[in-house]
N, C-alpha and C positions, 0 to 999 in steps of 0.2 A: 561637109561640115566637120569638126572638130569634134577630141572628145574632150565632155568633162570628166575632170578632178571629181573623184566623190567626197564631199565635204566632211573636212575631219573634226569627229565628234570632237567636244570640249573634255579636258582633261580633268576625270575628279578630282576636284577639288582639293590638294592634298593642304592649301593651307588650313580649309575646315577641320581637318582633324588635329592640324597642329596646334588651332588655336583650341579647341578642345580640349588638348592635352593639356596645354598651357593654365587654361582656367580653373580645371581642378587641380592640379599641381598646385595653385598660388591660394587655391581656398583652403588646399589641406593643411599648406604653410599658416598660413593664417591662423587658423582652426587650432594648431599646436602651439604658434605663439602667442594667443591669447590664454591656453591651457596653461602656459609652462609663468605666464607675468600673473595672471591669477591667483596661482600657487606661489609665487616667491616673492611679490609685492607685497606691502604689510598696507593696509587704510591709512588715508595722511591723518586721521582726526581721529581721537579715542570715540569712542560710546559718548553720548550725553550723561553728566551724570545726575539729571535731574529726571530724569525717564525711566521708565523698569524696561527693562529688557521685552524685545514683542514675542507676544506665542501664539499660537494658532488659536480660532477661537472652539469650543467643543459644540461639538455636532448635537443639537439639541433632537428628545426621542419626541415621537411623532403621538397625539394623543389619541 
């Protein structure tokens, strides 16, 4: 009889870790250009001016 080949393991994975890389790479993109439009976009609509402005409401004490 013949001999067998011993079957060759599967190769990790290497695009798992590329895509990996890939997805936080594009969140951290993300993550900055919504920081950087945030900060340099102005509101398309002023304030209402029939509204007071909103405040937090105060923490009432406990009897």
């Amino acid at each position: 009889m013949g001999r067998h080949r011993r079957p060759v393991a599967p190769a990790k994975a290497p695009t798992r870790e590329a895509r990996r890389r890939l997805t936080a790479g594009l969140a951290g993109a993300s993550a900055l250009v919504a920081t950087v439009l945030a900060l340099t976009v102005d509101p398309a609509a002023p304030p209402a001016p029939d509204r007071a402005p909103a405040t937090a409401p105060e923490p009432q004490a406990a009897p």
